[in-house]
C-alpha positions as CSV (number, residue, x, y, z in Angstrom):
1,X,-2.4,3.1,42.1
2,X,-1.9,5.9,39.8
3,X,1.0,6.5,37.1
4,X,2.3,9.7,36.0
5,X,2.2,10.0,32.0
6,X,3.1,13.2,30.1
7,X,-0.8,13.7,30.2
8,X,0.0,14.7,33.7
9,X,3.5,15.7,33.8
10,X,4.0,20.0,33.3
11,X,7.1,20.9,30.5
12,X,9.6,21.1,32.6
13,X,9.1,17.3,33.4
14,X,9.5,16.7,29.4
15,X,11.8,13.3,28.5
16,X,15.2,14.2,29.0
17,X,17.8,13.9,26.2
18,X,18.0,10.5,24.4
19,X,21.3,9.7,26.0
20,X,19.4,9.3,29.8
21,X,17.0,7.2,28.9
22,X,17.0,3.7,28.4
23,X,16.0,1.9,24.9
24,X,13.9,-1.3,25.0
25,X,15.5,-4.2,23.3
26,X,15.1,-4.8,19.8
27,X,13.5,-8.1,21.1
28,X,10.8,-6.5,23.2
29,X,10.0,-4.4,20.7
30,X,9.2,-7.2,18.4
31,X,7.6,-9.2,20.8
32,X,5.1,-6.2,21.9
33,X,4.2,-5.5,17.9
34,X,3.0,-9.4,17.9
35,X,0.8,-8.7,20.8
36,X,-0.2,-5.3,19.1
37,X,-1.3,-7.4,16.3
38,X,-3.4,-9.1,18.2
39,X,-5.5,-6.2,19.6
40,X,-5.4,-4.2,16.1
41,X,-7.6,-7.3,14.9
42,X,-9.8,-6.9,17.3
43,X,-10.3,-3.2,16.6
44,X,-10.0,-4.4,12.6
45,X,-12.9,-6.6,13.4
46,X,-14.9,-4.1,14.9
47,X,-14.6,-1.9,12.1
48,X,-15.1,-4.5,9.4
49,X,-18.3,-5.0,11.0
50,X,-19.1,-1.0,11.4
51,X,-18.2,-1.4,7.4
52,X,-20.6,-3.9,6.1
53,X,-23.3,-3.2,8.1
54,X,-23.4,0.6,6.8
55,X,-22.8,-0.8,3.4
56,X,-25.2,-3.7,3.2
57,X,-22.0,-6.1,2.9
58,X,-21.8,-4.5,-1.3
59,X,-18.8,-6.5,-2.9
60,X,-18.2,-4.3,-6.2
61,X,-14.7,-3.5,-6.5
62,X,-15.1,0.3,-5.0
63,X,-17.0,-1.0,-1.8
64,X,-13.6,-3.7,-1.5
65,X,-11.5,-0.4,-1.9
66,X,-13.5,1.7,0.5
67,X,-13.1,-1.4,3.3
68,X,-9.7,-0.9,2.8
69,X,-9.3,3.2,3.2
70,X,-11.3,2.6,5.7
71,X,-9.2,0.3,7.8
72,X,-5.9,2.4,6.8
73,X,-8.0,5.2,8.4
74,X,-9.0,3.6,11.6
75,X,-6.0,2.1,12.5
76,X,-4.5,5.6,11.8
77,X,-6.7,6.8,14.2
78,X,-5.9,3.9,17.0
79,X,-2.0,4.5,16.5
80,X,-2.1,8.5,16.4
81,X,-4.6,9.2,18.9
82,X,-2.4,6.7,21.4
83,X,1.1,7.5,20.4
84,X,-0.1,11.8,20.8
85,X,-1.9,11.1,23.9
86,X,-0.4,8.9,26.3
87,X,2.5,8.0,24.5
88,X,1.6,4.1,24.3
89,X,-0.9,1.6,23.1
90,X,-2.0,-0.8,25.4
91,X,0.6,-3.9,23.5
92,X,3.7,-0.8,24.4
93,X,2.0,-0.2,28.3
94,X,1.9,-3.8,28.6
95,X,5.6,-4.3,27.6
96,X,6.7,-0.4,29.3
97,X,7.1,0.9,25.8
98,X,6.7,4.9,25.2
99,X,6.7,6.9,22.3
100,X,8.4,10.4,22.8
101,X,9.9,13.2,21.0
102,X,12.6,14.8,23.1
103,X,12.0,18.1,24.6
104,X,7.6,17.4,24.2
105,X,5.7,16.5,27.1
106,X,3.4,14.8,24.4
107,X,4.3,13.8,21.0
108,X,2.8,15.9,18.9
109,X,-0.4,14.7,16.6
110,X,2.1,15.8,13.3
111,X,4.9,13.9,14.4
112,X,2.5,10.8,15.4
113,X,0.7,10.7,12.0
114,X,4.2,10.9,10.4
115,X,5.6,8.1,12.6
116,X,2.2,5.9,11.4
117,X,2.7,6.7,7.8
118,X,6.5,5.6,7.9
119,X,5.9,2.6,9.8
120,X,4.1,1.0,6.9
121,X,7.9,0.6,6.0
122,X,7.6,-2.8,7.7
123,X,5.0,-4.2,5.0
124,X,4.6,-1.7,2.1
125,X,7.6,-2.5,0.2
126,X,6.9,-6.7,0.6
127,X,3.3,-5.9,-0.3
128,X,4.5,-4.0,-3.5
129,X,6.7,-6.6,-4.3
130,X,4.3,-9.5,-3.7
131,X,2.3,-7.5,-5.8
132,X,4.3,-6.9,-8.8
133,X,5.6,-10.9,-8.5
134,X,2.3,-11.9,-8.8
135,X,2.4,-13.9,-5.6
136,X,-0.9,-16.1,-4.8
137,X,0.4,-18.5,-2.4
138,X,0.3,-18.1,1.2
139,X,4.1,-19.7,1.5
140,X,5.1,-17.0,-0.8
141,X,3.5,-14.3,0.9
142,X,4.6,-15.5,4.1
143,X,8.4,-15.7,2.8
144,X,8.1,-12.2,1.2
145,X,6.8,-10.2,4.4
146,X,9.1,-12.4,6.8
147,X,12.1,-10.8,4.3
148,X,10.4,-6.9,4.5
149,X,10.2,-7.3,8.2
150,X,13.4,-8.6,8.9
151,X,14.9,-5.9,6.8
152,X,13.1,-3.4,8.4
153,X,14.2,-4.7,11.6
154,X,17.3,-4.3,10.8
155,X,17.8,-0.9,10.6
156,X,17.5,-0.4,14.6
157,X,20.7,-1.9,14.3
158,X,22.3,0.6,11.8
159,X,21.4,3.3,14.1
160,X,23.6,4.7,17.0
161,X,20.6,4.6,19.6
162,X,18.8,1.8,18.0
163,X,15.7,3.2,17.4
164,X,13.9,2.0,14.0
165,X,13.9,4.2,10.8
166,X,10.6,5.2,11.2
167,X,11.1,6.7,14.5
168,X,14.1,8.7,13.8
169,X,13.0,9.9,10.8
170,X,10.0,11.0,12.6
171,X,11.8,12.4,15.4
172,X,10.7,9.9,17.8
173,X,11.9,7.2,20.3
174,X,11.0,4.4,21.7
175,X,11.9,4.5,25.6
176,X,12.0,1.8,28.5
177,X,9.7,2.8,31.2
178,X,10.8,1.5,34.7
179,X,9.1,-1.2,36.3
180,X,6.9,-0.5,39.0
């Protein structure tokens, strides 16, 4: 059985305004970036590997640095490439979850790369501050990023569609897809 996507779907058959479609939960959101985290290790994995086998496993401070742009840079690539093709990773198909930008039959690759950049908004600022506390145990850590994600969990609630901060500065949305 085959599903339409925007991959398929002319401009006319574009999302419709925001006010026609439904919104998933703030809940299934949550729940499908848990199972996304579970995927992205695998593809972290994979690329950890990739890493130290092209670099002979080096552990001088620039190779730990270049691990690091590295894995910022493939799971840029995993996000955009999903998010300005179909619309969904595998974690949001799984859980009917699309990213759109009203009036696009696709969301374009600049708007997808801007929606990946902001998103770090649910760990950069814990990170920084974990960072500049000079945290080194894992409770702390742990405490630190459950506060950042909270927070930034919170804002779906500050806004009149519920979408997160990232997505409407963006100019995305997260819609419900229908079950089948």
């Amino acid at each position: 059985m085959q599903t339409a996507d925007s991959s398929t779907a002319s401009p006319a058959a574009a999302p419709a305004a925001p006010a026609s479609i439904g919104t998933p939960t703030v809940k299934r959101r949550l729940i499908a970036m848990v199972y996304e985290a579970f995927l992205l290790t695998a593809v972290e994995a994979l690329a950890v590997f990739m890493f130290i086998f092209a670099t002979g496993n080096r552990q001088e401070a620039p190779y730990r640095a270049g691990l690091m742009i590295f894995l910022f840079l493939v799971t840029a690539a995993y996000f955009i490439h999903a998010w300005s093709g179909s619309g969904f990773t595998l974690a949001m198909k799984t859980w009917r979850i699309k990213v759109v930008k009203v009036g696009c039959a696709k969301v374009p690759f600049r708007n997808a790369a801007i929606r990946y950049l902001l998103a770090w908004g649910w760990f950069a600022p814990a990170l920084a501050v974990g960072a500049l506390l000079d945290l080194h145990h894992l409770k702390e850590w742990a405490i630190t990023l459950a506060i950042g994600l909270a927070a930034w969990a919170l804002t779906a609630f500050l806004d009149k569609d519920r979408q997160f901060l990232h997505d409407r500065i963006a100019g995305t949305r997260l819609i419900a897809l229908p079950k089948k």
